[in-house]
N, C-alpha and C positions, 0 to 999 in steps of 0.2 A: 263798901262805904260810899255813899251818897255824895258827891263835890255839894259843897257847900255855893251857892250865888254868891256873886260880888259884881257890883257896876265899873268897876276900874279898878284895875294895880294898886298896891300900895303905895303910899306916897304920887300918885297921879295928878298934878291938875289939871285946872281946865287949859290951861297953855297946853299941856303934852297932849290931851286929847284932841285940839283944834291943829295941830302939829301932823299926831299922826291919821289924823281925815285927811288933811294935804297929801300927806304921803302914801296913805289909800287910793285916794282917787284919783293920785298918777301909775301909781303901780300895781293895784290889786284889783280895781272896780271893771277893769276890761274883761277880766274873767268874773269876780265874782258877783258882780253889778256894783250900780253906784249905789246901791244901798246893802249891799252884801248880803242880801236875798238869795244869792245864787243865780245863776244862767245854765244853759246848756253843758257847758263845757267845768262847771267847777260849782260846787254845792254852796247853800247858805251860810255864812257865820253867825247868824243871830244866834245866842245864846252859846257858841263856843269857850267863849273867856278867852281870858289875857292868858289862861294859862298854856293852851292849843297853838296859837297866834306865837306866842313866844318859841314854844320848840320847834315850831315850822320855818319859823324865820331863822332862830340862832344856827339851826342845823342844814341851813341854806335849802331847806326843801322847795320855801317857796322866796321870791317868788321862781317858780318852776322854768327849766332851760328850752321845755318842750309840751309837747302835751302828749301825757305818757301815762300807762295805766299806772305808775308810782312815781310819786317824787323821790326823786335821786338825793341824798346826800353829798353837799359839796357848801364851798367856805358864800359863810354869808354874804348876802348881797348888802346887809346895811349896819351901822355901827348898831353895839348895842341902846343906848341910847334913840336911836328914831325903833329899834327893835319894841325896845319898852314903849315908845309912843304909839306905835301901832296898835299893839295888845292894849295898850287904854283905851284907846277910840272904838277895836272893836267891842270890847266890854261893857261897854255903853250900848251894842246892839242888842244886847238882852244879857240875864242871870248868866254867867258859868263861872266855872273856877278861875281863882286866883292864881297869880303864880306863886307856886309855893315859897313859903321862907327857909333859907337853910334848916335850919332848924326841924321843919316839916318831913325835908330827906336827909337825914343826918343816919344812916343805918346804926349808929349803935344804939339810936333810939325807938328804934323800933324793937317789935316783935318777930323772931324769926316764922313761929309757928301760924301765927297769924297771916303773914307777908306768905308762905307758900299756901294758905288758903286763898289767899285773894288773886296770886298770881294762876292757881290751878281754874279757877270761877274763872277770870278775867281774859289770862295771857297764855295760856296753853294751848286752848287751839289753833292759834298761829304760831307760837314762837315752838310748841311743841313740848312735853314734860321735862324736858332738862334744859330747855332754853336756845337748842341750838337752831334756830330756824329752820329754814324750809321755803319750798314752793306752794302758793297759795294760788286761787282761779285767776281767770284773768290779767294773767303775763306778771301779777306781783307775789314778792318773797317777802317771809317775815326776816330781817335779819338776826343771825346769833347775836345771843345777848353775854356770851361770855366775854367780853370787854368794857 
């Protein structure tokens, strides 16, 4: 399934999006540039969406404690709120996904038969056919998704 575009978060304005550019360009544009184009050391966000932006941040990957072939999982650096301002500002650097609405992952509304097609396509070559992760190239692991 295709992400749909979206310029900014739901409920975003332009307050959160001048909000989190402030808080871009103290904390993210060293790596990623000041226009989030990317540099050497960390890729572009244009077109990643609010939705990228959000689990990177909520799950404290970024912003990153080192420069390490993975981000590490650890307690976020920022309230959710400048979290969500962030992912509006970058969403504004081109189309990607939204963050989703409850609603969107609500598992009893999905499809099971469907969900392990997408995950076989999608998440199996890292995470591996039953989901327990593993060792991937370049000193990074996918990790088990049994939790």
């Amino acid at each position: 399934v295709a992400p749909q575009g979206a310029t900014a978060t739901q409920g975003s304005s332009e307050a959160n999006v001048q909000e989190g550019e402030a808080i871009f360009e103290a904390n993210c544009a060293s790596c990623h540039g000041p226009d989030g184009a990317g540099t050497d050391i960390a890729p572009s966000l244009t077109g990643v969406g609010a939705a990228s932006v959000h689990f990177q941040m909520i799950t404290g990957r970024m912003p990153m404690a080192n420069n390490s072939p993975q981000a590490e999982v650890k307690p976020a650096q920022f309230s959710e709120e400048q979290i969500y301002d962030v992912a509006a500002y970058v969403a504004t650097l081109g189309p990607g996904p939204s963050i989703p609405s409850a609603d969107m992952v609500d598992p009893t509304q999905g499809d099971p038969a469907s969900g392990m097609e997408l995950f076989r396509t999608n998440c199996s070559m890292c995470h591996n056919a039953v989901g327990a992760g593993g060792a991937l190239s370049e000193g990074k692991v996918a990790p088990s998704l049994m939790d």
